[in-house]
C-alpha positions as CSV (number, residue, x, y, z in Angstrom):
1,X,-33.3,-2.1,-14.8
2,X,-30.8,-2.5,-17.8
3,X,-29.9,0.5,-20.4
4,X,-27.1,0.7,-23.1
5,X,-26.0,4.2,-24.5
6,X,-23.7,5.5,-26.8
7,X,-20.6,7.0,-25.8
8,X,-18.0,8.9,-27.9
9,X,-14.2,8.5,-28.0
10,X,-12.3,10.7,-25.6
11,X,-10.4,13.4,-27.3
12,X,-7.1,13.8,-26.3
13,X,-6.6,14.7,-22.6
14,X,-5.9,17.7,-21.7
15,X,-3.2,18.3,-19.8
16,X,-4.2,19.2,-16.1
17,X,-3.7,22.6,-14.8
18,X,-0.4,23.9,-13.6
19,X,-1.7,25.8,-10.3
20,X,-0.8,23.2,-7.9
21,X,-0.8,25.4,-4.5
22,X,-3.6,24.0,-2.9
23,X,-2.1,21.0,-3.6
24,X,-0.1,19.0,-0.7
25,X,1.2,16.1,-2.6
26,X,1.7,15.6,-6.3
27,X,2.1,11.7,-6.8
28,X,3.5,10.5,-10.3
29,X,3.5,6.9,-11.1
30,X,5.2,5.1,-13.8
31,X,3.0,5.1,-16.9
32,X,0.2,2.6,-16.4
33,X,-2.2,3.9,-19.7
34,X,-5.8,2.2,-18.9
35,X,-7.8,0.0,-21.4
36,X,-7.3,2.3,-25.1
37,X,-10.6,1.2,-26.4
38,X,-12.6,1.2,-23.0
39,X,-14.2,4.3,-24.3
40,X,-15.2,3.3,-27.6
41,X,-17.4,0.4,-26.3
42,X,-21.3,1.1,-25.2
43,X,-21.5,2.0,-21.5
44,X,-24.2,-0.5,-19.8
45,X,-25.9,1.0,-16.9
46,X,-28.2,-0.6,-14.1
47,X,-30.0,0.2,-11.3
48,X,-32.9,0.2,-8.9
49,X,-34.4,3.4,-10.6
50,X,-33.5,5.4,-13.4
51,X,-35.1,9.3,-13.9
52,X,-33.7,10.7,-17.1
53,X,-34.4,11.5,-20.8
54,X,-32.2,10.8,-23.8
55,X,-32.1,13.8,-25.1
56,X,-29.4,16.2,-25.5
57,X,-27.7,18.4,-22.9
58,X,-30.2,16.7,-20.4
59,X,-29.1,14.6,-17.0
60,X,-30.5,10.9,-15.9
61,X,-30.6,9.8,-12.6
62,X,-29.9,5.7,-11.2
63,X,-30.5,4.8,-7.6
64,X,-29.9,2.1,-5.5
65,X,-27.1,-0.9,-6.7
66,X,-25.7,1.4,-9.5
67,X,-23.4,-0.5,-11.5
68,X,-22.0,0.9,-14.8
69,X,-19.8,-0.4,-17.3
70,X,-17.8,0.4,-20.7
71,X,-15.1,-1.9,-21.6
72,X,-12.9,-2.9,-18.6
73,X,-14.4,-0.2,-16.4
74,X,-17.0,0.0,-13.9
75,X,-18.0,2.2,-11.6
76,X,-20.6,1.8,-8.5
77,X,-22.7,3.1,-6.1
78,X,-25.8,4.3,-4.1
79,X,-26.9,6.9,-6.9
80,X,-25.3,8.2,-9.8
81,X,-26.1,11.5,-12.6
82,X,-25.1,10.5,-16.1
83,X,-24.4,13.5,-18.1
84,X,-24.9,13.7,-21.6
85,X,-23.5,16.7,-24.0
86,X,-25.4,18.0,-27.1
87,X,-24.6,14.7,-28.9
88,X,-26.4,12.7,-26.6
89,X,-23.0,11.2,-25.3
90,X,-22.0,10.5,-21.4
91,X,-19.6,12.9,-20.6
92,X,-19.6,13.2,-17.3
93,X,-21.1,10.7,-14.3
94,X,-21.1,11.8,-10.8
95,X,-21.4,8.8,-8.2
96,X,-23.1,9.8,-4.6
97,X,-24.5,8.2,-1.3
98,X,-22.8,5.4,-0.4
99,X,-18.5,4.5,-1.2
100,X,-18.4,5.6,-4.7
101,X,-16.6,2.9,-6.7
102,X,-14.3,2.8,-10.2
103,X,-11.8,0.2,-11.2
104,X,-10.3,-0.6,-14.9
105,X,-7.6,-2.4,-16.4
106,X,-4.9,-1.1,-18.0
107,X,-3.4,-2.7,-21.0
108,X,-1.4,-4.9,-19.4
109,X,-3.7,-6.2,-17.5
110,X,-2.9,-4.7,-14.2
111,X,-6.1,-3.4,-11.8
112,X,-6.7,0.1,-10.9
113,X,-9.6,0.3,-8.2
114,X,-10.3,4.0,-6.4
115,X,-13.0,4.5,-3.4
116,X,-14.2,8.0,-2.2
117,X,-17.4,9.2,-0.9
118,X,-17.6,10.9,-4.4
119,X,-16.4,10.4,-7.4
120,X,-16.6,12.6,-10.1
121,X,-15.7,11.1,-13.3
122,X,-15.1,13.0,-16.7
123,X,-15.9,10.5,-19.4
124,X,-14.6,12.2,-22.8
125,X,-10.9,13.0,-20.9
126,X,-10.7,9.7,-18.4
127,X,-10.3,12.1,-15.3
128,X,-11.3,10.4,-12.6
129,X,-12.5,12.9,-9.0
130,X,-12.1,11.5,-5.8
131,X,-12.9,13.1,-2.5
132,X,-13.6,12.0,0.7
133,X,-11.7,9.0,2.5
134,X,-10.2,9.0,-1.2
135,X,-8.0,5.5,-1.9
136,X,-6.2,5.1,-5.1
137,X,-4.4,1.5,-5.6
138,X,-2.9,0.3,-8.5
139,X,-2.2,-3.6,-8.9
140,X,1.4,-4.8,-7.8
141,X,2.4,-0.5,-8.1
142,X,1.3,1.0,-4.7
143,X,-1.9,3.2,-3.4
144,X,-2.3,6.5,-2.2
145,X,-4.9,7.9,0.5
146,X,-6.0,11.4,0.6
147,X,-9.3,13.9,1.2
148,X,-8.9,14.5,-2.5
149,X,-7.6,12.2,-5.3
150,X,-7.7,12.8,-9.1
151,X,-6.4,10.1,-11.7
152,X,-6.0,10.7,-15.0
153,X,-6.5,7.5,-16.5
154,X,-4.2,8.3,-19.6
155,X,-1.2,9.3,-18.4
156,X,-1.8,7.7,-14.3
157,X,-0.9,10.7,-12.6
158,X,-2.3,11.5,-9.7
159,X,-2.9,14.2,-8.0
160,X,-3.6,14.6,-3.8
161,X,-4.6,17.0,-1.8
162,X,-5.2,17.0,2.2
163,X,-7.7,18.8,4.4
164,X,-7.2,20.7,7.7
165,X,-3.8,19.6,9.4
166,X,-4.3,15.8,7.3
167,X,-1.4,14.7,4.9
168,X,-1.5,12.5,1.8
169,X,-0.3,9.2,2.4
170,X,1.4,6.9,-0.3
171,X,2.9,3.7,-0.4
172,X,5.0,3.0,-4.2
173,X,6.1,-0.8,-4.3
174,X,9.3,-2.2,-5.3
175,X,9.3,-3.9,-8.5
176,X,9.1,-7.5,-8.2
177,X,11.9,-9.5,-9.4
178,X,11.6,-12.4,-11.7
179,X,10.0,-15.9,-9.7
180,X,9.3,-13.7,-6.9
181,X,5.8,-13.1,-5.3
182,X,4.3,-9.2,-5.7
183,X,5.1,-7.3,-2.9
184,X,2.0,-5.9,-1.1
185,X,1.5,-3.2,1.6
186,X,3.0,-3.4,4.8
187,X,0.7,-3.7,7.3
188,X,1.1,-2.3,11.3
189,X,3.4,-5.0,13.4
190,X,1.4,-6.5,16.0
191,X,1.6,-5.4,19.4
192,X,4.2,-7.2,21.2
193,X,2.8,-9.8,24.0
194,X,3.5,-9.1,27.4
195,X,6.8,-9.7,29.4
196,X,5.5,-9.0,33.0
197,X,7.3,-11.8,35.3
198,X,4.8,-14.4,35.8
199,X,4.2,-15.9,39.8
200,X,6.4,-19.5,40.3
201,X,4.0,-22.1,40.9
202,X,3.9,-23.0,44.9
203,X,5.2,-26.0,45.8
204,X,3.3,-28.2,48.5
205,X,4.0,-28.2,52.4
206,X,3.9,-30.4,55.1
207,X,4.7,-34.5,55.4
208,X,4.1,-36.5,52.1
């Protein structure tokens, strides 16, 4: 099933809250602004289901291949609640079930993708909630892994925060100089081979 709804320009972000102490990491990337007129374009929705009125204040439901998009961003999953405020405008969407899903461009064209078991997404401010196995990668910039992840899609901070005795983890990639390929995660060496003494072969006895 196939739907189209209005959507209303973000207001300026706000700026996110100063008490940090439950934070473990606070991750700032250089500025990486996403797609300015992603949330002026209609957001497209499909699904297996959808359970909702378009009404004001009220909250639809899509299950089952979710898949929405506004401009350059998209978001996916098992199940997801679209919001809408008193204007009838998706403020909020909150993606369940499966590995929650967003990506979007930024306006030079460079790919930001984050996974999480949740994702909590404010649509007027571009605040993206991640939490659980959280994974935030920005093209040809780096990634960051934590229990909690929040990018704010205007200004690419990013905020993480571990559980229990975890720790954020962050790789931030060299710039690439001209001519030379973009430099990608390193990934675990492989284990070395063996260098136990092999037998010498036996050489045959007796009369040719």
């Amino acid at each position: 099933m196939k739907a189209t709804a209005r959507t209303r320009r973000a207001n300026s972000g706000p700026k996110l809250g100063l008490s940090l102490l439950c934070l473990l990491g606070l991750l700032i990337l250089q500025p990486a602004l996403a797609k300015q007129d992603d949330r002026s374009q209609p957001m497209n929705f499909a699904s297996k289901t959808v359970d909702g009125f378009n009404q004001p204040n009220t909250i639809t439901t899509l299950t089952g291949n979710v898949v929405a998009t506004q401009g350059t961003m998209k978001v996916t999953g098992d199940v997801a609640k679209l919001y809408l405020d008193a204007d009838t405008q998706i403020a909020r969407i909150l993606v369940t079930g499966k590995m929650a899903h967003i990506e979007q461009l930024d306006d030079a064209g460079n790919l930001m993708q984050g996974d999480a078991d949740t994702l909590d997404y404010d649509n007027v401010n571009g605040i993206a909630v991640l939490i659980g196995n959280a994974v935030v990668r920005q093209q040809g910039r780096g990634e960051f892994h934590g229990d909690k992840l929040t990018y704010n899609t205007n200004t690419a901070l990013i905020t993480g925060q571990a559980g229990g005795d975890g720790l954020v983890h962050g790789v931030i990639l060299p710039k690439a100089k001209p001519g030379a390929p973009a430099a990608t995660p390193a990934k675990p060496a492989p284990a070395p081979a063996s260098t136990a003494p092999t037998k010498p072969a036996t050489q045959p006895t007796g009369n040719p």
